[in-house]
C-alpha positions in Angstrom: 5.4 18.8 -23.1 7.2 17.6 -20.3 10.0 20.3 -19.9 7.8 22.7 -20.3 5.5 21.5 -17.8 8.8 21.5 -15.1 9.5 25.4 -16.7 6.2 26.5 -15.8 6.0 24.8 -12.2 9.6 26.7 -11.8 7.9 30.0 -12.5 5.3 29.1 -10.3 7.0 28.6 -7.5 9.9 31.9 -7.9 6.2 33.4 -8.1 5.1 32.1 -5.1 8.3 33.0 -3.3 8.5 36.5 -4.7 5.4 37.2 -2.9 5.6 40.2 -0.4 4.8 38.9 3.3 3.4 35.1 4.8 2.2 34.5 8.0 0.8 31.9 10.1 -3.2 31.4 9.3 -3.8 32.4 13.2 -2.8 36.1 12.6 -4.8 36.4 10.0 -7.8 35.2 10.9 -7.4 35.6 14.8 -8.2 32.0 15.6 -6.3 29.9 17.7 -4.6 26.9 16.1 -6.3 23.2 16.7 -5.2 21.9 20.1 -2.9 18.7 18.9 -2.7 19.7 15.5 0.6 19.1 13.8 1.0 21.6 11.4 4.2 20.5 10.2 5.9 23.6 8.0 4.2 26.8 8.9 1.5 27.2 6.8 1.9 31.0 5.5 5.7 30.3 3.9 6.4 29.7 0.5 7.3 26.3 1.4 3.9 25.5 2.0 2.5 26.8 -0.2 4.5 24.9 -2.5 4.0 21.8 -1.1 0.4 22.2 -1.5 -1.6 19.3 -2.9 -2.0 19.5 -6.6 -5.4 19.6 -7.5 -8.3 19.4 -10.6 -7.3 22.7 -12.8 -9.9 24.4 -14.9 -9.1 22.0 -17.6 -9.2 19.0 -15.6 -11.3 16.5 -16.3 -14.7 16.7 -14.2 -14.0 19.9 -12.7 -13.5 23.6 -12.9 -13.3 26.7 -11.0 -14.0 30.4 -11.0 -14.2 33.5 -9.1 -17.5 33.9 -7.6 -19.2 37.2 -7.9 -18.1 40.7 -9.5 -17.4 44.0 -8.2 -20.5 46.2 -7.1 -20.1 49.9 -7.7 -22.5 50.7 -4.8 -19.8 48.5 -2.8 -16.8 50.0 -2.2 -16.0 48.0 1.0 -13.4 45.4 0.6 -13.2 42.1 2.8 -10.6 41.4 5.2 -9.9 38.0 3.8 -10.0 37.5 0.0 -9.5 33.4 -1.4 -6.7 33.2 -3.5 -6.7 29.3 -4.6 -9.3 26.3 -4.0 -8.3 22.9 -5.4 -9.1 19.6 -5.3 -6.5 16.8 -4.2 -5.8 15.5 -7.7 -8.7 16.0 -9.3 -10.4 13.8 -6.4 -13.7 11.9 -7.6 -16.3 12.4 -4.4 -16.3 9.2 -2.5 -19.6 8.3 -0.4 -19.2 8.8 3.0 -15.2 10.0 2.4 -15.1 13.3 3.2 -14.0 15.4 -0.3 -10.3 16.7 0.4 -10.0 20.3 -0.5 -7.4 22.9 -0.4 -8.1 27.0 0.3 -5.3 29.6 0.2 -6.2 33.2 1.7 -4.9 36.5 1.6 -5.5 39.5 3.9 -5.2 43.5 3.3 -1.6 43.0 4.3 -0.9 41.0 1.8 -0.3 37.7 4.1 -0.7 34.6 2.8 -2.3 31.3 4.8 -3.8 27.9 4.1 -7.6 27.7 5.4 -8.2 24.6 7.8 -11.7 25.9 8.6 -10.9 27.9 11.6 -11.1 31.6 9.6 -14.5 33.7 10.7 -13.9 35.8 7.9 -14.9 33.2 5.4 -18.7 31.3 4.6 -18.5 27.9 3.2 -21.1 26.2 1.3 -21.6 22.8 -0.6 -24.3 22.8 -3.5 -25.2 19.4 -5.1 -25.7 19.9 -8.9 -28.3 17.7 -11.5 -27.1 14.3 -12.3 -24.6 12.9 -15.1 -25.0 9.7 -16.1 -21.3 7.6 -16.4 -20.1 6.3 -19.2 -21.9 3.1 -20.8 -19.1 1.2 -21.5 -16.8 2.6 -18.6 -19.1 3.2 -15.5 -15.9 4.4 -13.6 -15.8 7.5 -16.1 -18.0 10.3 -16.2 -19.7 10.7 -19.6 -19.4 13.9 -21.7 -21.2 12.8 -24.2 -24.9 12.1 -24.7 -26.8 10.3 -27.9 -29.5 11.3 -28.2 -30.5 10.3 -31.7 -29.9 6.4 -31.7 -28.6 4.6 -28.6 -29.9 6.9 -25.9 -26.8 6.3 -23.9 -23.8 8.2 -22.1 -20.1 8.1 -23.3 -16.9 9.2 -22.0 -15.4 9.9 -25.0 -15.8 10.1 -28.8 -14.2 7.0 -29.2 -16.9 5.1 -27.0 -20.2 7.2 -28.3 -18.3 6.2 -32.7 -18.4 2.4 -30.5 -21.7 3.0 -29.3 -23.3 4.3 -32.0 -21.7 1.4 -34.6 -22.2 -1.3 -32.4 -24.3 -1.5 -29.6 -27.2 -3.8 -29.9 -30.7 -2.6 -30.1 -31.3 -4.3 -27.1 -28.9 -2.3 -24.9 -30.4 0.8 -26.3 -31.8 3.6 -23.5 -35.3 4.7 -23.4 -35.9 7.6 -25.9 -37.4 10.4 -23.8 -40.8 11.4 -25.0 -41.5 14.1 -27.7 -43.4 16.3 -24.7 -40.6 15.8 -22.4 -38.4 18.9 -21.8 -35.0 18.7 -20.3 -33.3 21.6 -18.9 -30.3 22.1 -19.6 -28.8 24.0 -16.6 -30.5 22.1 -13.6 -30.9 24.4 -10.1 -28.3 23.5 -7.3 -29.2 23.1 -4.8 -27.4 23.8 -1.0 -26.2 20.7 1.1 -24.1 21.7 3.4 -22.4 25.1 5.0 -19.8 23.8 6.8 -15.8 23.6 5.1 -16.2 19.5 5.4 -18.4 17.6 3.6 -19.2 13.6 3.1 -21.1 12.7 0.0 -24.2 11.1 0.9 -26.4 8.4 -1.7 -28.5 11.6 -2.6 -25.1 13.3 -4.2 -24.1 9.8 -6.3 -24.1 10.7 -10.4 -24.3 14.2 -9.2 -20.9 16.7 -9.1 -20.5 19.0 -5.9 -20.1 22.6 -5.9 -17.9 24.8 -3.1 -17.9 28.1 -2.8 -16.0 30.0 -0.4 -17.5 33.6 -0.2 -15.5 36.6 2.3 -17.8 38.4 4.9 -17.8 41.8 5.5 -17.4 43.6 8.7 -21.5 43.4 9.3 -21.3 39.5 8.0 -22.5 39.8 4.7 -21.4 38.7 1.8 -18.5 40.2 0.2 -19.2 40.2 -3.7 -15.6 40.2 -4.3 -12.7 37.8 -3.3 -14.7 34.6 -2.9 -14.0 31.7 -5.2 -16.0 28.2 -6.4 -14.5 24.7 -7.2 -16.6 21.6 -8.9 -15.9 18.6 -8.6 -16.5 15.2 -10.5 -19.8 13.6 -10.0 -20.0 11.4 -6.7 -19.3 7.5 -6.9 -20.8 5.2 -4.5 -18.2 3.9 -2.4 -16.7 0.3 -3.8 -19.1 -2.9 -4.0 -18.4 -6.1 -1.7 -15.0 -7.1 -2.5 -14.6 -9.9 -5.3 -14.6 -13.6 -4.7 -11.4 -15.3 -5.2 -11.4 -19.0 -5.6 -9.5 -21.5 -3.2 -7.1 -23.9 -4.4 -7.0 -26.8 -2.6 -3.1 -29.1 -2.2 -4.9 -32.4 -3.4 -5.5 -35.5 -1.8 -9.0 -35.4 0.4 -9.5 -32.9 3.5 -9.9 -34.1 6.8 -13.0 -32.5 9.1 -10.2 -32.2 11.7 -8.1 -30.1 9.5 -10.9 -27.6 9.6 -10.8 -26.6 12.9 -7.0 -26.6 12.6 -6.0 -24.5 10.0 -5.2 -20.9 9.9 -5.3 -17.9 7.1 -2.5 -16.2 6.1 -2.6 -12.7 3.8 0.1 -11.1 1.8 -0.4 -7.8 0.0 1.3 -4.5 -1.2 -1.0 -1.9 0.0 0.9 0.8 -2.7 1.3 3.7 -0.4 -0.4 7.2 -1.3 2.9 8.9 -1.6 3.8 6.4 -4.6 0.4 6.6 -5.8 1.1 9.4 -9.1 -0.2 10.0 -12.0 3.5 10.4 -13.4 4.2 6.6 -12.5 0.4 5.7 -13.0 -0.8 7.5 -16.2 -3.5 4.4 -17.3 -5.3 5.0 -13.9 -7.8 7.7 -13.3 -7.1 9.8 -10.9 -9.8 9.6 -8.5 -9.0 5.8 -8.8 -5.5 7.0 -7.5 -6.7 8.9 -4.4 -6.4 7.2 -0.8 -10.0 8.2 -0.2 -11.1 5.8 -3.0 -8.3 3.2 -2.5 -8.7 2.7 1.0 -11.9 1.5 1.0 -11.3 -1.0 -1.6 -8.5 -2.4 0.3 -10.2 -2.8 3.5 -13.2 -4.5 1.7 -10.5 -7.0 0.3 -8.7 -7.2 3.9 -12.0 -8.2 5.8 -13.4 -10.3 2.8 -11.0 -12.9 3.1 -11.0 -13.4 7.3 -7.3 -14.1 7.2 -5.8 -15.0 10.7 -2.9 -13.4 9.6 -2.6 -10.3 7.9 1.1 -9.0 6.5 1.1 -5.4 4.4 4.1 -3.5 3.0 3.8 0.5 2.0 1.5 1.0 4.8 1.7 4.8 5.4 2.0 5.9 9.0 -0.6 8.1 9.0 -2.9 6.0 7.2 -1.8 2.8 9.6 -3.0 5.5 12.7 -6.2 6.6 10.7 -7.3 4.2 8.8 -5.9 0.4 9.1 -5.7 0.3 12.8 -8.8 1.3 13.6 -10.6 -0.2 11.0 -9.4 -3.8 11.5 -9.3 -3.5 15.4 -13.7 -3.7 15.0 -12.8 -6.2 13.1 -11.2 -8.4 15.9 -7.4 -7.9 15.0 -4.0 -6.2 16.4 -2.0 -4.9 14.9 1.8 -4.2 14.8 3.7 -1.2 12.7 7.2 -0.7 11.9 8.0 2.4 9.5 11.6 2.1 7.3 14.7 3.7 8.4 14.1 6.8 6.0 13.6 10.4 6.3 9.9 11.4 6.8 8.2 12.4 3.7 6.5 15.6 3.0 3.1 14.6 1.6 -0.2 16.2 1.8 0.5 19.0 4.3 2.4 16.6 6.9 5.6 14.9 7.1 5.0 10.5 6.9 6.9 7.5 6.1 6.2 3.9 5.1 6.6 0.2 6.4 5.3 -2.9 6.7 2.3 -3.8 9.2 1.2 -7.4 10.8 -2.1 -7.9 11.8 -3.4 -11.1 13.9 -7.1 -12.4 15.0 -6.7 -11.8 18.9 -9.2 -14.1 18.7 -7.1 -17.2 17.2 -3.4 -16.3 18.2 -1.3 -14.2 21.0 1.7 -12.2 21.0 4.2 -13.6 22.2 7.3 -10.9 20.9 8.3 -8.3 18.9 11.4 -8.2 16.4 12.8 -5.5 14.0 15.2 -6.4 11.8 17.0 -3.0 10.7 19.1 -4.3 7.4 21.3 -0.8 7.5 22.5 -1.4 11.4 22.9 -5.2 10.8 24.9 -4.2 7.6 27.4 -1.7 9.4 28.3 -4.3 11.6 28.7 -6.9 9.1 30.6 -4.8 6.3 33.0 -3.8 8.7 34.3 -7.4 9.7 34.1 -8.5 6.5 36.2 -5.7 4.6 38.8 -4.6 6.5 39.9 -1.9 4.2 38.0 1.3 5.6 37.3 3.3 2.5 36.0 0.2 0.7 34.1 -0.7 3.7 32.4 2.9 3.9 31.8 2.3 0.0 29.9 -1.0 0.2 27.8 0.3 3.0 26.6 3.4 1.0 25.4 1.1 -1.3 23.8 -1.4 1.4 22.2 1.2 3.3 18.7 1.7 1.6 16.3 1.7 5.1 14.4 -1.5 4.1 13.6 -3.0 7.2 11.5 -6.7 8.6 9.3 -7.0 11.4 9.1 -10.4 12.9 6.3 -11.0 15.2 6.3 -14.3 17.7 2.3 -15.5 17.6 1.0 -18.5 20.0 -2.0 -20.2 18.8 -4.8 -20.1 21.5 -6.7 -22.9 19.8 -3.7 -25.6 19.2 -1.4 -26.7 21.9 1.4 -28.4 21.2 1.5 -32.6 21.3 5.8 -33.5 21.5 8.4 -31.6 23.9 10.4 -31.3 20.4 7.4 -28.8 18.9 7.9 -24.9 19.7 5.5 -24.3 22.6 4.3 -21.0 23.8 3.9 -19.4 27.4 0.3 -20.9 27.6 1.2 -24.4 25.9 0.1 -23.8 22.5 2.1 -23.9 18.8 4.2 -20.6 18.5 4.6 -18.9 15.0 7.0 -16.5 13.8 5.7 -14.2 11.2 8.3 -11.9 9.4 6.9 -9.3 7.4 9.3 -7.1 4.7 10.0 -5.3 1.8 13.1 -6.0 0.0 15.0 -2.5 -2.0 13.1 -2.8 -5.1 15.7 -1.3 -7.2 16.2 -3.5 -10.4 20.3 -2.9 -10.5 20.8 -3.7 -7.0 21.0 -6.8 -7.4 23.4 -7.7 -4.9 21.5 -5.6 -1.8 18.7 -7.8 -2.4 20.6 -10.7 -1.8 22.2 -9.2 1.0 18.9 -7.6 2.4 17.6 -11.5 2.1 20.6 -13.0 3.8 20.4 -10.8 6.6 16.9 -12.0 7.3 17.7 -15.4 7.0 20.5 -15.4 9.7 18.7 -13.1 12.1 15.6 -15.7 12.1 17.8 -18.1 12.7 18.8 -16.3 16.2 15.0 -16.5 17.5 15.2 -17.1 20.8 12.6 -20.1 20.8 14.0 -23.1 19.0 13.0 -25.2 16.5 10.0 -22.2 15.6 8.2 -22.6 12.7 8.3 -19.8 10.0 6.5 -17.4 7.8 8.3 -15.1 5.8 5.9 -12.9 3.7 6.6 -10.0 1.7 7.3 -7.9 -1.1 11.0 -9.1 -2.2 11.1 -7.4 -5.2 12.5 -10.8 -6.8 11.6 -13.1 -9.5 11.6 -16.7 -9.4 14.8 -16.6 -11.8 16.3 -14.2 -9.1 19.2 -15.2 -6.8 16.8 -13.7 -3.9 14.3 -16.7 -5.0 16.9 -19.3 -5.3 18.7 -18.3 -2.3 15.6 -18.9 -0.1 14.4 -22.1 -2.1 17.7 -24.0 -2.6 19.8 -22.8 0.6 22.4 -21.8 -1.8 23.3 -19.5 -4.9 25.2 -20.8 -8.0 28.0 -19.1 -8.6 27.1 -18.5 -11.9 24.2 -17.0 -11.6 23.7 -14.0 -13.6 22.8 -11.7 -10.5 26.6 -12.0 -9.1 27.7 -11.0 -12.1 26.4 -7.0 -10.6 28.7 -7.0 -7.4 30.5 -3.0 -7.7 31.6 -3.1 -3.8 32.9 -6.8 -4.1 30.4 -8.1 -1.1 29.2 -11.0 -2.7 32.5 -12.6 -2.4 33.0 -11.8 0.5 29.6 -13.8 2.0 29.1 -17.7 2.0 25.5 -18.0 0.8 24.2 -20.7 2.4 21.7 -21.5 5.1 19.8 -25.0 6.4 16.4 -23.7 6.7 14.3 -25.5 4.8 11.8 -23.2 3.1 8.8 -23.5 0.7 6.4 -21.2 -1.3 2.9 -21.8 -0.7 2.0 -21.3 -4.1 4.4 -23.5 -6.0 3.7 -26.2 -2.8 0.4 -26.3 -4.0 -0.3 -25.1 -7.3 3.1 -26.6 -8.9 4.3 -23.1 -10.2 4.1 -19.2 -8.6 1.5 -17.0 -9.0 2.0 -15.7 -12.6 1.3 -12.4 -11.7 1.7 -10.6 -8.4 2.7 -7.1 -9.9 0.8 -5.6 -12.8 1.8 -2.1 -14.3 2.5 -0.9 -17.8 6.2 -0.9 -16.8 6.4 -4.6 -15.2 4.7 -7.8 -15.3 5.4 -10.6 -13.1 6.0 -12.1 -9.9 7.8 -10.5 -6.9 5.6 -11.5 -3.9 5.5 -14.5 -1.9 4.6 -16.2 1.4 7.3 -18.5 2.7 7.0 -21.3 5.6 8.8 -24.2 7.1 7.3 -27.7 5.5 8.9 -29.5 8.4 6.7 -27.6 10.7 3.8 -26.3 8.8 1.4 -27.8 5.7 0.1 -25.5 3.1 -3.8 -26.7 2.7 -5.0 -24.0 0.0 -4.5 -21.2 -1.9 -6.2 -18.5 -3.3 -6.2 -18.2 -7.0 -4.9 -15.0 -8.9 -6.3 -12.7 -11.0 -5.7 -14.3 -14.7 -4.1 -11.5 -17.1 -7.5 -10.8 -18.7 -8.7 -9.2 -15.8 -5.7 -7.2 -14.7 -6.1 -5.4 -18.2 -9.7 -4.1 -17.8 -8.4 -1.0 -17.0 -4.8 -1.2 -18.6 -3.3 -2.2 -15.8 -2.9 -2.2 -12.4 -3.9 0.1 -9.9 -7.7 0.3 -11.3 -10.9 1.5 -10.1 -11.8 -2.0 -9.2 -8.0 -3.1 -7.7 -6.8 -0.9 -5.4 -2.8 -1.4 -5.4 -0.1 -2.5 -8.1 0.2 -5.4 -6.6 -2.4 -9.3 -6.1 -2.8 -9.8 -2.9 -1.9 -13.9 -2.1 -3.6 -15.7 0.4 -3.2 -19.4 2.0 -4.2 -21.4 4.7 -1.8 -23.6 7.2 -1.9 -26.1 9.4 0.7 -27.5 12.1 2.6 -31.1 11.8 1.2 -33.0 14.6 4.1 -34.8 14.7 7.5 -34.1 16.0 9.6 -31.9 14.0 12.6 -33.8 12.6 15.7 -32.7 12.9 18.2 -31.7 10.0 20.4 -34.6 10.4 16.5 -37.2 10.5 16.0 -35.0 7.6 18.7 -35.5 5.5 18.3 -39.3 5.8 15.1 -39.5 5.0 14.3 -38.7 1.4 10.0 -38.5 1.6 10.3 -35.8 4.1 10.5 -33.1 1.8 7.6 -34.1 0.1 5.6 -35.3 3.3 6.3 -31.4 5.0 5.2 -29.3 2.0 2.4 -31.0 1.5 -0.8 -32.1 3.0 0.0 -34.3 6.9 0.5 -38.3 5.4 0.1 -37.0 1.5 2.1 -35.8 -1.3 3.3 -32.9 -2.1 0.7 -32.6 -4.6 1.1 -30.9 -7.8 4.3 -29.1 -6.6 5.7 -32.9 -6.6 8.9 -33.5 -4.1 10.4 -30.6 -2.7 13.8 -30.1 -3.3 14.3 -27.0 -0.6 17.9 -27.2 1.1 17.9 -29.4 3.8 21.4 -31.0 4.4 24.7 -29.5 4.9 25.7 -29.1 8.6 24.5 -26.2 10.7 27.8 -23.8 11.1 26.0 -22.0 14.0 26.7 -25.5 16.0 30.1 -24.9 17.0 30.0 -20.5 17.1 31.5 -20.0 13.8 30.3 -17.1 11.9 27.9 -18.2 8.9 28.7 -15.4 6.8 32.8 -14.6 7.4 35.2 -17.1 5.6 37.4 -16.4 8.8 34.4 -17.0 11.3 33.6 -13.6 13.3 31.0 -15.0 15.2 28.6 -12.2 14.7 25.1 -13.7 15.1 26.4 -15.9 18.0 27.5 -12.9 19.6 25.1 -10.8 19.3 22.1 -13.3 19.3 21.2 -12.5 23.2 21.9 -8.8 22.2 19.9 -8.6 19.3 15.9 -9.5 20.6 16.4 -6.8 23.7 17.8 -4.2 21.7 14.7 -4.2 18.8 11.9 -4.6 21.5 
């Protein structure tokens, strides 16, 4: 069905283009456009039209649409507007309190073509609420179609659940059978809530679908009996309950009072942005459980549920970082920082938007200090070209580097802990300072090799923070198993050189790079739980770990962690996203704590064989389950004497640029 599908959208859009004249909405309707609206493409070309949001079709499920009205033979008068599409954003489920995203399409006498924002006298609107239908027993996210009313008494989404129902649900579960006097009608009235093109569900509307009608006027304001058109939607869903509990893991040994006042949260999630949000990657997931005005909430339930200190998201949409994070988590006592990928703007949902990472902090508990963006492309161009001196091979390997992944490192001071020993990184206002890097690594399963590169590049650019000995968080989507190179990389220091992802090196850069680094680094889920998370992506394609949160056990204990969502759960819907889990991806969570004492340095470390263990781990315990930590911590530091850590020959790159670097991603 699939090529035909494509065929038909190809003959909708030569359709579309082969239409006589566009024009802007304005000219049409003779209103003025909305003072700082970005209208992106104009509205009346066949681009637009095109890029229109696909919506419920007649045949959806939950909604449907018809033209409203039929031609009077008293009425010969025509209106000046007539409605030539109305749809739904993808078949959108009403949210509570979410305003229900629609899209109209008019047409005047001329034959003009525009997209309706509201601003069109020549149009009435008007919102009807319609009798309640119940969901489905077994699947309250569902809207039933099906009603027994012989045995159970129930609702059912499907034959499937009312054969389930009606074989085996106990007596006890059984609804109330109505009574023999009772009479339901069939058709209920609808009644009018609203005349205005917006509307936000209220609790009246849940378990009840929405009707909108968009009628013409005539020159007199009546109403024109031809050219209007209706749209009905799903029934409405209450927005999402309190966010679910999630259970703390603790690193063993006992807890100190102290240690309470102490420690800090830290959050880690994939927010899965709404322009990767389809049902062509997503086919398990309903699709109001797909839409951003569904999703969003959900997420920001989770995000404020568990109080982090620390907040790190990748595929934050721009827009939705402006309208919706931002604002949102600003009442809730955090700032926040955004930095969008070096990409070209999308065209999604009438407006051009991209995607990056965001870090949020409790102003309350820490300060920024600085700002850092690590651009992987412009760090790459630079490198490639000392390292290869061949140009055509170098222009080669940096196609395939150049992907527009990016990190943001933000520099935190902790208002609440100062500092105890000259040696600790100390902050303007004498207090611990924190760097928190924040990325998403090329997810592309045979690019192997950019990951790797992508995660070396971060490494050595941390390295050149301009406060020394700074503790550090990396969090992030990296795309990478714990078997990965990417993983082993970070753990170890180091890469074997037999490890299956060199084998994949097309451009040679691999061997071009020595992959090693003295930053000792530890995952706060194998510190304290002995092993990773066993699931932090969950889709009917993949299954298994790619997200972590990274930190400096010289610097930094890991207290607790948050447990994970066992596999049982992530299949209640299929898999993930759900109507209950708004993203692809767990969330992780953990809480910190500083070293009071000094921070050693490498060459203390290396003679002193319990530090590993000491620094992961709880202050003056053990590691705990994860047992010694065996993170890279010898070799000497190659950055000591200016040569270059990545060139065989030593080009000196991050020494040289180092001063250069901070200023120029301010």
């Amino acid at each position: 069905l699939k090529p035909l599908w494509l065929q038909l959208r190809k003959l909708k859009c030569l359709r579309r283009q082969s239409l006589p004249r566009w024009a802007d909405c304005r000219s049409i309707c003779g209103a003025p456009e909305a003072e700082g609206g970005s209208r992106g493409p104009c509205h009346g070309t066949p681009a637009a039209m095109a890029a229109a949001p696909e919506g419920s079709r007649s045949n959806s499920r939950g909604s449907s649409r018809s033209r409203s009205g039929s031609r009077s033979e008293d009425d010969d008068e025509e209106p000046a507007v007539t409605v030539m599409r109305v749809e739904l954003v993808r078949g959108h489920r009403p949210v509570v309190v979410s305003e229900v995203p629609v899209y109209v399409a008019l047409r005047d006498k001329d034959g003009r073509y525009c997209e309706d924002k509201g601003s069109c006298p020549n149009v009435r609107y008007r919102w009807l609420r319609g009798p309640v239908i119940k969901p489905c027993f077994f699947h309250p996210h569902k809207m039933s179609q099906i009603r027994d009313v012989a045995k159970t008494f129930q609702c059912y989404c499907s034959k499937e659940c009312f054969l389930r129902g009606w074989h085996n649900l106990p007596q006890h579960m059984w609804g109330s059978k109505p009574d023999d006097d009772a009479v339901e009608e069939p058709i209920a009235e609808w009644v009018e809530v609203a005349s205005t093109r917006s509307y936000c569900p209220s609790q009246q509307d849940i378990d009840r679908p929405l009707r909108f009608d968009i009628i013409p006027l005539l020159k007199d304001n009546r109403d024109s009996l031809v050219g209007g058109m209706s749209i009905t939607t799903g029934t409405v869903i209450p927005t999402p309950k309190e966010a679910r509990t999630r259970r703390m893991i603790s690193n063993g040994g006992t807890f100190n009072a102290e240690w309470l006042s102490k420690q800090f949260k830290v959050m880690n999630w994939n927010v899965l942005a709404d322009l990767y949000a389809t049902e062509s990657v997503y086919p398990y997931c309903e699709k109001w459980a797909l839409s951003w005005t569904w999703r969003k909430h959900l997420i920001l339930k989770e995000l404020k549920s568990m109080a982090a200190d620390i907040i790190t998201l990748q595929e934050v949409q721009k827009d939705a970082y402006d309208d919706w994070f931002r604002p949102q988590l600003l009442e809730a006592g955090y700032e926040g920082i955004f930095q969008q990928k070096k990409r070209e703007p999308i065209f999604h949902r009438g407006k051009y938007t991209s995607e990056g990472c965001a870090t949020f902090f409790k102003t309350t508990r820490f300060k920024r200090v600085d700002k850092h963006v690590v651009d992987y492309d412009k760090l790459s161009a630079t490198e490639v070209r000392c390292l290869i001196a061949d140009a055509q091979m170098a222009e080669k390997g940096l196609q395939r580097l150049s992907k527009g992944n990016i990190a943001l490192a933000v520099i935190l001071e902790d208002l609440h802990i100062k500092t105890t020993h000259q040696s600790q990184a100390t902050g303007p206002n004498g207090g611990h300072v924190l760097c928190v890097a924040n990325t998403h690594i090329l997810c592309d399963p045979g690019s192997a090799d950019v990951k790797l590169w992508q995660a070396h590049l971060l490494l050595q650019t941390l390295k050149q923070m301009p406060i020394s000995n700074m503790p550090l968080l990396i969090c992030g989507d990296f795309n990478s198993t714990p078997e990965s190179a990417v993983y082993e990389y970070l753990r170890r220091g180091s890469v074997r050189s037999d490890h299956e992802d060199l084998r994949n090196d097309p451009c040679g850069l691999m061997k071009q790079l020595t992959l090693r680094h003295s930053l000792p680094m530890a995952t706060a889920y194998e510190t304290c739980n002995g092993r990773e998370a066993q699931y932090t992506n969950y889709t009917e394609e993949f299954k298994g770990t790619l997200d972590y949160i990274w930190f400096s056990p010289d610097a930094l204990a890991v207290l607790a962690i948050s447990q994970v969502d066992d596999e049982s759960q992530l299949t209640q819907e299929t898999a993930l996203p759900s109507s209950t889990r708004p993203s692809d991806h767990v969330s992780l969570v953990a809480t910190f704590m500083f070293h009071d004492t000094p921070v050693e340095s490498n060459e203390a470390s290396q003679s002193q064989s319990s530090a590993g263990s000491r620094s992961a781990g709880l202050p003056g315990l053990s590691a705990g389950a994860g047992g010694p930590n065996p993170y890279h911590m010898g070799g000497s530091n190659p950055m000591a004497n200016g040569s270059a850590l990545t060139a065989p020959g030593g080009d000196g790159l991050y020494m040289a640029g180092a001063a250069l670097y901070a200023a120029q991603y301010l």
